[in-house]
N, C-alpha and C positions, 0 to 999 in steps of 0.2 A: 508739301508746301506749294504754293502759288505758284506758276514760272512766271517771270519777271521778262519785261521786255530790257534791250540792252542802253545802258547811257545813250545819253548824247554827248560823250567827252569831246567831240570838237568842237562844238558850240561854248568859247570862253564865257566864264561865271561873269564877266562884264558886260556881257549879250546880256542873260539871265536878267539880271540886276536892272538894264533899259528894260526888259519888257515887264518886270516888274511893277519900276515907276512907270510904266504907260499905260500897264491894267488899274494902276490906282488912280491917274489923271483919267483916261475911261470912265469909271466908276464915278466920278467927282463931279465929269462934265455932265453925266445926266440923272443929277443930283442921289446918289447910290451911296450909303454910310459905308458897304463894305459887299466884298466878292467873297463867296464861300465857292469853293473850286475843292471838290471831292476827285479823285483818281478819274482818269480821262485824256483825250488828247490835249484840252487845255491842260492840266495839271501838269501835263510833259511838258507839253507848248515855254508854260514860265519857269518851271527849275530842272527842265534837263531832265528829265529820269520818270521811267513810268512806275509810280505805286502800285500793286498789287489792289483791285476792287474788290473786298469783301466784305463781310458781316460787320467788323472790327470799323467803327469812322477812321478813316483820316480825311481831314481835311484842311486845305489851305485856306486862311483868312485874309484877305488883300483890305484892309482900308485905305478908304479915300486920302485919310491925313493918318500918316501914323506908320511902322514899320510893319513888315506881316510877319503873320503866327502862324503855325504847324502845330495843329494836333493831329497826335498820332497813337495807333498802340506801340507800346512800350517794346513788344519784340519787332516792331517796324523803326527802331530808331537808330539801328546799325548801318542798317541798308540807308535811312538818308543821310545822316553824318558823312557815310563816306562816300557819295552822290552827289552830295552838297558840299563839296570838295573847294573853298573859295566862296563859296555863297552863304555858308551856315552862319557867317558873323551879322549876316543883315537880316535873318531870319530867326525870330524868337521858336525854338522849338519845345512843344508842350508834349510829353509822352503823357499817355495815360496808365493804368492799369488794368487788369481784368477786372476788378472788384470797382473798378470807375463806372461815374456814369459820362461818355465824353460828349454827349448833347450838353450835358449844363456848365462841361469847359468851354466849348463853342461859346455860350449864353452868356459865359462870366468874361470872356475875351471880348464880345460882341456890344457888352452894354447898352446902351439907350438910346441903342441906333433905331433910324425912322423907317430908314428903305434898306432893305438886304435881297443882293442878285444871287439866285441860286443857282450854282451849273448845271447845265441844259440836260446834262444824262446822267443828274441826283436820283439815286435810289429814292423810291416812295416812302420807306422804311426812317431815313432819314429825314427827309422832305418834311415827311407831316410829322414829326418829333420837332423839329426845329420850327413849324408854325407854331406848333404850340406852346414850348419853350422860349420864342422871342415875342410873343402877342403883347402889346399890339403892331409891334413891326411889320411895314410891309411889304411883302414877298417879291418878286420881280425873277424874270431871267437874267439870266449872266449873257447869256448869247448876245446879244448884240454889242456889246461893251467887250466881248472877247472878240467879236467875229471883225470889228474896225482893226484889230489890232494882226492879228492869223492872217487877214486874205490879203494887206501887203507883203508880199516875202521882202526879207533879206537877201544879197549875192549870195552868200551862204547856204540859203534853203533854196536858192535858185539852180545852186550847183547841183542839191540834192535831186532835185526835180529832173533835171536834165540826166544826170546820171541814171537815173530809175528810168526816165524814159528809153535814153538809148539801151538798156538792158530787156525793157521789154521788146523793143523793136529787136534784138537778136533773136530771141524767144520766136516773132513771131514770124521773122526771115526764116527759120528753123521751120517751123511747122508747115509754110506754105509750099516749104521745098519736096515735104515726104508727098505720098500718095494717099489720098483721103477716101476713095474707094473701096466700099468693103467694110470700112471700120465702122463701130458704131461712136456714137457721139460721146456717149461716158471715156469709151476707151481717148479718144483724141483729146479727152479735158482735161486725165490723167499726165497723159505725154505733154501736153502743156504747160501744165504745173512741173514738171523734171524740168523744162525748156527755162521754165525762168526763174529757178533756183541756179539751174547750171550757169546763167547770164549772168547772176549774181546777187540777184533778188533775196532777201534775208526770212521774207515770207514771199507764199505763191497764192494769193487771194480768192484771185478769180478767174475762172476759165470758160466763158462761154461759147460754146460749139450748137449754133441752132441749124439742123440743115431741112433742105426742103420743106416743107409746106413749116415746122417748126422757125424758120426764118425769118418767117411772120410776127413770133412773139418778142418785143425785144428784153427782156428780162428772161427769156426761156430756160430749161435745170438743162443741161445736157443729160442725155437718159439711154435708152437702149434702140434710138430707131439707129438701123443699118444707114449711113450715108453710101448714096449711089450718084449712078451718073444723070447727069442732066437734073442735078441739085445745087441750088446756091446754096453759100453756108456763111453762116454771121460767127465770125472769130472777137470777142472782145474778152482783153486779159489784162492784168496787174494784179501788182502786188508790191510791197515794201523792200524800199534798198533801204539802211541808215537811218530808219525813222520816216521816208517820206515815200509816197503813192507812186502808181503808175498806172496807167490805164488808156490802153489803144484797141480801136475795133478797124478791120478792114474784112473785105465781102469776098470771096471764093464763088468760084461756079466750077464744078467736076464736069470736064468734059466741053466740048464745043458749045456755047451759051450762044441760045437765040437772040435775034435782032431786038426782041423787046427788052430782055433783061440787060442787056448791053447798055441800049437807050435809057434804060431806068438809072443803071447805073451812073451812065454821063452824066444824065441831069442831077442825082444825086453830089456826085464828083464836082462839077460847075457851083453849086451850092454850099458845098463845104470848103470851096476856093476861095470862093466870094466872099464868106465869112468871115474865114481866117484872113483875107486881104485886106478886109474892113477893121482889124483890129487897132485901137489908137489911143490914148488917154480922152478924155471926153466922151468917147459913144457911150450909150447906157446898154446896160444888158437886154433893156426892150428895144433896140432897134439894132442891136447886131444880132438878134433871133430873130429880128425883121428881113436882116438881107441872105438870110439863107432860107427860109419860109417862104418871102416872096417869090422865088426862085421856083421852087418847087407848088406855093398855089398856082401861080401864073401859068403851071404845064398841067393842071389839074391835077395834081397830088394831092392837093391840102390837105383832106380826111386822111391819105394815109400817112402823115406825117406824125406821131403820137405821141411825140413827147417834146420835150422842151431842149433846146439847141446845145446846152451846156449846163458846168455845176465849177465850181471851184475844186481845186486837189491842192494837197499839201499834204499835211499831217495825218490828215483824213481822203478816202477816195472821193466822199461830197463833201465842197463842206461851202463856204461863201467864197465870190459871188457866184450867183445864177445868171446862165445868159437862158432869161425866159420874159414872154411880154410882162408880166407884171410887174419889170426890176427897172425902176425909172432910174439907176442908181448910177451916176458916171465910172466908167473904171478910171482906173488910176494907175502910173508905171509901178509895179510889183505886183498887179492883180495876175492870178495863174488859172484858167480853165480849161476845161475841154470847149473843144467845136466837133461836134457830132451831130450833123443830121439825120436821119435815117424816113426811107422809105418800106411801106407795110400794106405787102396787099393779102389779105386773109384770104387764110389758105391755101398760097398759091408761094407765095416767095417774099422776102425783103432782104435791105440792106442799107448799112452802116459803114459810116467813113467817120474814123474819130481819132483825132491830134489833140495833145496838151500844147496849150499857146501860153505866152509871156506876154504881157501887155508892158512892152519898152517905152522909151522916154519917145519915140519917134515912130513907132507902129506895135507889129507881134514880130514875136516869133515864134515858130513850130519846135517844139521840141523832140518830137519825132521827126524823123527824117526818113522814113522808108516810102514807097511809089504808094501813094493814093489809087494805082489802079487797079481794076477789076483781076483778080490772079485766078489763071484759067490751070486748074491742077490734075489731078489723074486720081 
């Protein structure tokens, strides 16, 4: 059988039920008959409980006007009844059978609708059954109309956030203390991942360990070169407490670090200060990737600066907003992202300083709490 992620039992069915009604006013306001939400982080997102994604549809149906439907197979409908614990009375639930076909239960639920949003990480299998089964309805994403709704948090998923984070900040208090000499980088990704299950982490996602001239890449596998001395090293890690993400990077140098990388590192450090100072309701994600950019064009960085300043976390490790220039978009108090600048000089070194920030009624805050500074290890 499938493994199942775990409830979300503290999140009350009265939560559920608001975000319900606000994926269906979503839907309404940009004129959408109905949200088809197949298994995903939305599908948790609105009733608490991750379905199993396979062969078999399930799918949730949110109308604009009207109560939603669940179709499902027919041996998936133990698991939401008792999931749906409080919520199942506002939820018409449709099991199917094997011998069903449940694209044409979609189709008969769906009716003569005009615009249908499809969720963003719809199997193709499904996808193109359901164009063809609703024609001539027209198709749409769901993302946008789910993502208004996810990138505000709740106190609740704020709690979560914060929780996750301070566990990976134990995680990576933990790892900066051992001695990183000698070992190779697979090995350190492993002990990583123990680091932040032990914290309390319910999954251990990801462990990036890029050292010497690999600190360059920021995306890099950790692999088998040996870490030595007079190597910087890019540490970025998270993973799932509760349902919700974590994700913090800080920079390493084994051994005495020359005056350059020091300097690089400052300005890097000054940059992701300034960022995260600049946090506030009103700025848009294109101008708080400004104030950390400018930062680093103005010392001649620019080029190697290569990605984009932040991403939203929640449910997901990306998800909405982006603090990147193209996002003319104002944040607003419950928006959650990282602030990560990074500097990248090929084949030679870089480095990454990256906090999850809260965008408050009156500035940010950091949700990681450990030293932003350069940690000089053995």
């Amino acid at each position: 059988m499938t493994n199942r992620a775990p409830s979300d039992g503290s999140v009350v069915a009265s939560e559920h039920r608001e975000r319900l009604r606000r994926a269906a006013s979503a839907a309404a306001e940009r004129g959408i008959d109905a949200l088809l939400i197949t298994p995903s982080e939305d599908y948790a997102y609105l009733l608490g409980y991750s379905a199993p994604a396979m062969e078999r549809l399930t799918c949730l149906i949110v109308p604009a006007d009207g109560a939603p439907s669940l179709v499902l197979p027919r041996l998936e409908e133990p698991l939401a009844r008792n999931e749906l614990d409080g919520l199942d009375d506002a939820i018409e639930i449709l099991p199917w059978d094997e011998t069903d076909d449940p694209i044409q239960l979609v189709r008969a639920v769906v009716g003569g609708a005009l615009r249908v949003a499809l969720q963003d990480q719809m199997w193709a299998r499904f996808a193109l059954r359901l164009r063809a089964a609703l024609d001539p309805a027209e198709l749409v994403a769901a993302g946008p109309a789910m993502s208004v709704l996810r990138s505000v948090k709740s106190a609740d998923e704020i709690d979560r956030l914060r929780a996750a984070a301070s566990a990976a900040d134990r995680a990576m208090q933990a790892i900066v203390a051992e001695p990183l000499a000698g070992r190779v980088e697979a090995e350190v990704s492993r002990r990583i991942r123990e680091l932040l299950l032990q914290a309390g982490h319910d999954e251990a996602g990801f462990a990036i360990v890029a050292s010497g001239p690999n600190s360059a890449s920021p995306h890099h596998a950790a692999g088998t070169r040996r870490i030595d001395a007079g190597d910087a090293v890019v540490l970025d890690i998270g993973g799932t407490r509760s349902g919700y993400a974590s994700d913090t990077s800080r920079t390493c140098f084994v051994g005495e670090p020359p005056a350059e990388f020091v300097a690089l590192h400052g300005l890097l450090r000054e940059a992701q200060s300034a960022a995260c100072a600049a946090v506030r309701p009103g700025i848009s994600g294109a101008e708080l990737d400004a104030v950390a950019r400018d930062i680093i064009t103005d010392a001649g960085y620019g080029d190697a600066f290569l990605h984009r300043t932040g991403h939203g976390i929640g449910r997901e490790t990306h998800e909405e907003p982006y603090i990147v220039a193209s996002n003319a978009e104002p944040l607003v108090e419950g928006n959650v992202f990282s602030v990560e600048p990074g500097i990248y000089i090929r084949d030679t070194w870089g480095a990454r300083i990256e906090d999850i920030v809260v965008c408050t009624a009156d500035g940010g805050e950091r949700l990681n709490t450990t030293s932003t500074e350069l940690y000089v290890v053995g």
